[in-house]
ZATOR-723887 format. One record per residue (C-alpha): residue in one letter; x, y, z. Coordinates in steps of 0.25 Angstrom, whole numbers, plus 5000, padded with zeros to 4 digits. Layout:
BEGIN
AXYZ ...
***
This chain:
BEGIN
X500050005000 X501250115003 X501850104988 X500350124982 X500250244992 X501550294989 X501350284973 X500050344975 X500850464982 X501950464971 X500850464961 X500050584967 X501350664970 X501650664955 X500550714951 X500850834961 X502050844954 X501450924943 X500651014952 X501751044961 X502651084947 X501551174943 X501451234957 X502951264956 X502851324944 X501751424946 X502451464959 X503751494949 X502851544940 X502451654949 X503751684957 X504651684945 X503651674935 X504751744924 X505751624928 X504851524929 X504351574914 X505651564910 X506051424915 X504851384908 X505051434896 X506551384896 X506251254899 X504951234889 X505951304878 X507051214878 X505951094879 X505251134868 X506551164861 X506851014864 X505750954863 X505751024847 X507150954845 X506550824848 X505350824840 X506450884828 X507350774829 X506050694828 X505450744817 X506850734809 X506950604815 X508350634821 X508950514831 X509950584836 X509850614850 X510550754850 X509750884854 X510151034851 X510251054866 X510651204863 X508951214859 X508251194870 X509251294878 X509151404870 X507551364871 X507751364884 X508651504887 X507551584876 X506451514886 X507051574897 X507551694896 X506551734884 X505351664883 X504951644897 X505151784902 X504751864889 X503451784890 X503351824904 X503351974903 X502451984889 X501251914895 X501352014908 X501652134899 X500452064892 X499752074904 X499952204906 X499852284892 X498552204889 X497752154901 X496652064900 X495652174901 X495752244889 X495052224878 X495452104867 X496652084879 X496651934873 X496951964859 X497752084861 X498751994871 X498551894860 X499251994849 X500352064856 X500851904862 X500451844845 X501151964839 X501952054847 X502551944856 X502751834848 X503351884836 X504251944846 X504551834855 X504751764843 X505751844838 X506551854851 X506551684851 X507251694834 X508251804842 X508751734854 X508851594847 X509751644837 X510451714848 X510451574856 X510851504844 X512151584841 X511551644828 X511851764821 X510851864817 X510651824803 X510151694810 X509051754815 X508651844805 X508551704798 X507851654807 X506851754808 X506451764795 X506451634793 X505651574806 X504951704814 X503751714805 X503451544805 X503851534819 X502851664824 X501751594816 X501751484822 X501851544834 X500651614832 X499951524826 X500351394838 X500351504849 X499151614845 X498051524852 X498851504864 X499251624867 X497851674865 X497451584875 X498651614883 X498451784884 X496851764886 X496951674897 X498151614903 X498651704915 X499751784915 X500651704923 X500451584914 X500351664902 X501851664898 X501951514900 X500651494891 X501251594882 X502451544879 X502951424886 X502051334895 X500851284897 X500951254882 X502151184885 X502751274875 X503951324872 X503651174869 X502851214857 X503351324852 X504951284853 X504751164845 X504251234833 X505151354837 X506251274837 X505851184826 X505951304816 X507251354820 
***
C-alpha cells in the first residue's frame, strides 16, 4: 500500500510541476518583467532557430548530425537584447499614446503595430543579423531588397489575425509575449521561416 500512496503523490506533484512554473514565472514577469521578457524571448529565438535547422536538414534529407550552433546564438542574443525589451516598451507606449477608450482604439493599435512597428522591427532584425554574421553593408542591402518585402508579407499575413487578437484583448502584461514571443510559442514560428529565407 505505501508504494501505490507514494506513486499517487509523485504523480500529483508532477502535475504541480507545471503550476508552480507558471507561478514563477508570473512573479518574474511582474518583478523584472523587461528581464524576464527578454529571457523569454532569447530562449524561444534560439529554439526556434534550432528547431528550423532541424526540419531544414529534414526536408534536404541531410544525415549528418552537424548543427550551425553559431544560429541559435545569434537568435538568442537578438532575442534578448532586442526583441524581448523592444516588445516591452512598444505595447506600453501603445498603452499609453492609444488607450482602450478612444475611439477605433483596436484598429488603430492594430495599424501603428502592422505598419509602423513591423516593417521597422523587421528592419532592425535584417541589421543586426548581418552585424552578428560579420557581414558588410553591401550584404544587407542585398539582403534587404531581396528578403524585406516577402518576409513583411508573410509577416502580415501569419501575424495580422493575432495581433489583432493580441492588441483587443490580451492584457498589457501579456501582450509582448503574445505579440512576439510566447503564448504562440513563437519565435518558434516566426524563426523558422525567418531563418528558412536567409
Amino acid at each position: 500500500m505505501a508504494p501505490a500512496a507514494s506513486r499517487l503523490r509523485a504523480q500529483a506533484g508532477f502535475g504541480a510541476l507545471p503550476r508552480r512554473a507558471l507561478a514563477r514565472y508570473l512573479l518574474l514577469l511582474r518583478l523584472y518583467p523587461v528581464l524576464t521578457k527578454a529571457a523569454t524571448s532569447g530562449i524561444l529565438s534560439a529554439l526556434g532557430n534550432f528547431l528550423a535547422q532541424m526540419i531544414e536538414k529534414k526536408r534536404k534529407k541531410e544525415n549528418s548530425r552537424s548543427l550551425d550552433v553559431s544560429g541559435p546564438l545569434r537568435y538568442a542574443v537578438y532575442g534578448f537584447f532586442f526583441t524581448g525589451p523592444l516588445s516591452h516598451f512598444f505595447y506600453l507606449f501603445m498603452e499609453h499614446w492609444i488607450p482602450p477608450e478612444v475611439p477605433l482604439a483596436g484598429l488603430k493599435r492594430l495599424l501603428l503595430d502592422r505598419l509602423v512597428f513591423a516593417p521597422a522591427f523587421l528592419t532592425l532584425f535584417f541589421l543586426i543579423m548581418n552585424f552578428l554574421e560579420g557581414k558588410d553593408a553591401s550584404a544587407f542591402t542585398t539582403r534587404m531588397r531581396g528578403g524585406f518585402w516577402p518576409a513583411l508579407n508573410m509577416n502580415w499575413r501569419v501575424w495580422t489575425p493575432v495581433q489583432f487578437i493580441n492588441v483587443n484583448y490580451v492584457p498589457l502584461q501579456f501582450s509582448s509575449r503574445l505579440g512576439f514571443t510566447c503564448v504562440r510559442t513563437p519565435q518558434m514560428p516566426w524563426a523558422l521561416p525567418m531563418t528558412l529565407k536567409r
